[in-house]
C-alpha positions as CSV (number, residue, x, y, z in Angstrom):
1,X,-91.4,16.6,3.0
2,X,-88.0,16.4,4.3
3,X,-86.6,12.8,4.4
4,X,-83.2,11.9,6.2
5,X,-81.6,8.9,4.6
6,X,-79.4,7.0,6.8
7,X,-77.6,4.3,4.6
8,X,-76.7,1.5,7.3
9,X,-75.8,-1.8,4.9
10,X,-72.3,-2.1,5.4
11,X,-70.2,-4.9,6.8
12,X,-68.5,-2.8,9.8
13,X,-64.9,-4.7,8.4
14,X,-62.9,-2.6,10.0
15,X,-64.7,-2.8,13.4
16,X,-64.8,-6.3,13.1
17,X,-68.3,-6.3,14.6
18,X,-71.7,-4.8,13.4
19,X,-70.6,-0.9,14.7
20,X,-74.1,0.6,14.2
21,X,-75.2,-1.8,17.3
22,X,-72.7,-0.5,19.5
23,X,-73.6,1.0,23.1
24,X,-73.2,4.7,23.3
25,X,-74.2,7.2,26.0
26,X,-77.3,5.3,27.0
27,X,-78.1,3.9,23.7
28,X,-76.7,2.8,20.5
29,X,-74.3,4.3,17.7
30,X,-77.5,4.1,15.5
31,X,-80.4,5.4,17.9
32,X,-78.0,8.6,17.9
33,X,-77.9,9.2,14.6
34,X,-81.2,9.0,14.4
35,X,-82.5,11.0,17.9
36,X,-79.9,14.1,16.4
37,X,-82.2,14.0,13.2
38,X,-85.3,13.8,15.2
39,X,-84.2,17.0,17.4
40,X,-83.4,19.0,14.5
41,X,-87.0,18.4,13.5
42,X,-86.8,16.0,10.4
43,X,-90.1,14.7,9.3
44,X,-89.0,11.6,8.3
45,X,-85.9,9.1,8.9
46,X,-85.6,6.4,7.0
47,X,-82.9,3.9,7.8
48,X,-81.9,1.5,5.0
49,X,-80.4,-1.9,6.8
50,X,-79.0,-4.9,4.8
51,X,-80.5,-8.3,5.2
52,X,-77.7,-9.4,7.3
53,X,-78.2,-6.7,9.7
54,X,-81.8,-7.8,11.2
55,X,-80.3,-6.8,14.9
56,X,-80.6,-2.6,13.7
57,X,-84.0,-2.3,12.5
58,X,-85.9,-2.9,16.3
59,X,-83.0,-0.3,17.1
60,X,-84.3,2.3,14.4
61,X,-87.6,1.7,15.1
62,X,-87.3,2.6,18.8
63,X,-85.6,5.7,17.4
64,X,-88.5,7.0,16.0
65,X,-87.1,6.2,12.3
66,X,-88.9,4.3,9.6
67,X,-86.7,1.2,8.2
68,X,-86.1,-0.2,4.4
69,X,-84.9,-3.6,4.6
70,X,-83.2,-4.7,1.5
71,X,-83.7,-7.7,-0.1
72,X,-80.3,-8.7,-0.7
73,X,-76.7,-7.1,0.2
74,X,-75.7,-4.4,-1.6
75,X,-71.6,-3.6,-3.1
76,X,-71.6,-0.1,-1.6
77,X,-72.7,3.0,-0.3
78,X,-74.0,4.6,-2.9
79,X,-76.2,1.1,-4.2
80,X,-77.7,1.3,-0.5
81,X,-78.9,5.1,-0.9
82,X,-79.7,4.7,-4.5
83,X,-82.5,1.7,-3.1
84,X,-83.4,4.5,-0.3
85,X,-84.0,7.1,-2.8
86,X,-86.1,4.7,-4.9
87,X,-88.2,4.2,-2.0
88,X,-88.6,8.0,-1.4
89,X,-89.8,8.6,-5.0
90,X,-91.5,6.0,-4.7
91,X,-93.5,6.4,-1.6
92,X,-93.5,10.3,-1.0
93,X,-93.7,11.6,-4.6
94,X,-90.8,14.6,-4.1
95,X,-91.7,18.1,-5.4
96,X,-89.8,21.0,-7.2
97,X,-87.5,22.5,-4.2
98,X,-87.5,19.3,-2.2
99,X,-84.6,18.2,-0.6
100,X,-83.4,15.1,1.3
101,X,-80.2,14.9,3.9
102,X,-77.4,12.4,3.4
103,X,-76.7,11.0,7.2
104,X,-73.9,8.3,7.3
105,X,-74.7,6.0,9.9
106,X,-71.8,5.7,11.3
107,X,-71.7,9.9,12.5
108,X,-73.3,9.9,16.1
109,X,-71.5,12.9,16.8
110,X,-74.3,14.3,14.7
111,X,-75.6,17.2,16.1
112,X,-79.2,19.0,15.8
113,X,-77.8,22.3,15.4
114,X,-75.6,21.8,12.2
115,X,-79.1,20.6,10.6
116,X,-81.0,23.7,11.1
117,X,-78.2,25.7,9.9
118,X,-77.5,23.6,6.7
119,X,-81.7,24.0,6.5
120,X,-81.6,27.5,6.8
121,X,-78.8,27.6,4.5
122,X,-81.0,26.0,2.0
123,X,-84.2,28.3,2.8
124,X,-82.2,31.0,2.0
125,X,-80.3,30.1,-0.8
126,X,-82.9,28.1,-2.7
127,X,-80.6,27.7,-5.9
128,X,-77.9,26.0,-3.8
129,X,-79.4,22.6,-4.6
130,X,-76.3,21.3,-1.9
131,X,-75.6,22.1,1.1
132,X,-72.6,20.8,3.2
133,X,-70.8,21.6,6.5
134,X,-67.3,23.1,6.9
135,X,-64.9,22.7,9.7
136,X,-62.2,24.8,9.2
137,X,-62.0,24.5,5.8
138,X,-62.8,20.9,5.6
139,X,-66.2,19.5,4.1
140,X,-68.2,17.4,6.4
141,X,-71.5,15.5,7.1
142,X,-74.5,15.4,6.2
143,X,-75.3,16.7,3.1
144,X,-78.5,18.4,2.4
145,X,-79.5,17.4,-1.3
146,X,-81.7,19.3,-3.6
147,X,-84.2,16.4,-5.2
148,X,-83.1,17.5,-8.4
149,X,-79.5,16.2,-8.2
150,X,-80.9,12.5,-7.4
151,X,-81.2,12.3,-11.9
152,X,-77.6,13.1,-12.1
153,X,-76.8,11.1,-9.3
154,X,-78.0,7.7,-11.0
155,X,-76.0,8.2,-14.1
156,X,-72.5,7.7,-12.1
157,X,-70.5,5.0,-13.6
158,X,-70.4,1.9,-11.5
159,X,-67.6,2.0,-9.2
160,X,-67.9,6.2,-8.6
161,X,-69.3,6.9,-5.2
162,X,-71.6,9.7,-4.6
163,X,-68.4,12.1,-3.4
164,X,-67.5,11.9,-7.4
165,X,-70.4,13.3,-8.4
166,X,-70.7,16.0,-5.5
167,X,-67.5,17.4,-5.7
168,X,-68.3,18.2,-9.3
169,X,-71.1,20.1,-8.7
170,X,-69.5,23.2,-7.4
171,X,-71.9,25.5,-8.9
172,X,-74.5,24.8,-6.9
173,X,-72.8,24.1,-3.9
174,X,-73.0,25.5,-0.6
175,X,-70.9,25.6,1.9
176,X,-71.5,26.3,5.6
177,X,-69.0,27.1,8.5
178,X,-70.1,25.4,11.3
179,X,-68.2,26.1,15.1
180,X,-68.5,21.4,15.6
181,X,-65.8,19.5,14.3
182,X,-68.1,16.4,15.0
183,X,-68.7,17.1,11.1
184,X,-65.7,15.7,10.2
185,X,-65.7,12.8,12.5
186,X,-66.8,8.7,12.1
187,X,-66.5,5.6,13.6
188,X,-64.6,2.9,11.6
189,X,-62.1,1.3,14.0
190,X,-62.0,0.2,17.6
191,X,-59.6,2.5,18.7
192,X,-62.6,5.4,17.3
193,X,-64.9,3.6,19.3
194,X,-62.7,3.6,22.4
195,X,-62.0,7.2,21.9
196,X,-65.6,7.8,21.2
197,X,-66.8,6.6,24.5
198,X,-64.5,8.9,26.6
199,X,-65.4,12.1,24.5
200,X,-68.8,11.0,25.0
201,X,-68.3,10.4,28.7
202,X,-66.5,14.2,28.7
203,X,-68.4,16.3,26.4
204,X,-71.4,14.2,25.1
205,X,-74.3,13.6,23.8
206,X,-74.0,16.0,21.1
207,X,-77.6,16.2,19.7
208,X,-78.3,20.0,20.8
């Protein structure tokens, strides 16, 4: 089974207001993350929210995801996928060859079609235990994840964010061109937001 983990514990400082929650083409900055992993046919979403964050998890559940709420506030991004990947072994028992997709929650620019190519990536290279998204050059999200690299993963030093440890993993890395620089895009200031809205209103939604 194919689980999309979309880590969404994090203060929003920069925003200055919980961004996850924010209205977006009909909807919220969340349920889009969410609906593009849905239309690319994941199985499962699972959306990890912090305690202080009760407001997303009636928002993920209308989604159609399934939602982890921590017990307590975690330091970082990687702590808060760490407690989502403890669920997933805990709960779905992953096999040889299983894989799980890194969503950032803060990407609703997300769309279907880079997930069935970094899927089909995967189903035909099975040894590329990661697979990532390229815009011109530049790696992007998500980040499709063999099971096998969640070990390695969990013996980062504290402090080293899961980019450490994938950027050193070149040998089993895949990279795939894709034609949407949504990959490289996220939403961390007002000003993205602002921005955000217009493209939407211009070129949005982008889940296709």
């Amino acid at each position: 089974m194919l689980t999309a983990l979309i880590p969404a514990a994090g203060k929003s400082t920069r925003m200055g207001r919980p961004k996850l929650a924010l209205p977006l083409g009909g909807a919220t900055v969340l349920e889009q993350v969410v609906a593009a992993c849905r239309g690319a046919g994941v199985q499962e979403v699972l959306v990890v929210v912090g305690p202080h964050l009760p407001e997303l998890v009636p928002l993920a559940q209308r989604a159609g995801a399934r939602v982890l709420v921590l017990a307590e506030e975690t330091p970082d991004m990687r702590t808060t996928v760490e407690r989502g990947l403890d669920w997933i072994a805990e709960h779905r028992h992953p096999q040889a060859g299983d894989s799980w997709l890194l969503v950032p929650a803060d990407h609703p620019t997300l769309r279907a079609e880079v997930i069935r190519q970094l899927l089909q990536a995967r189903a035909d290279h099975p040894h590329s235990s990661i697979v990532v998204p390229t815009f011109q050059g530049q790696r992007g999200h998500p980040v499709l994840i063999g099971w096998e690299q969640v070990a390695g993963i969990k013996t980062l030093p504290v402090g080293q964010g899961l980019n450490v440890y994938l950027r050193g993993q070149a040998a089993v890395t895949r990279e795939v061109p894709v034609a949407f620089p949504e990959v490289l895009w996220d939403l961390d200031t007002p000003e993205d937001y602002e921005s955000l809205r217009q493209r939407w209103g211009e070129e949005g939604p982008w889940q296709a």
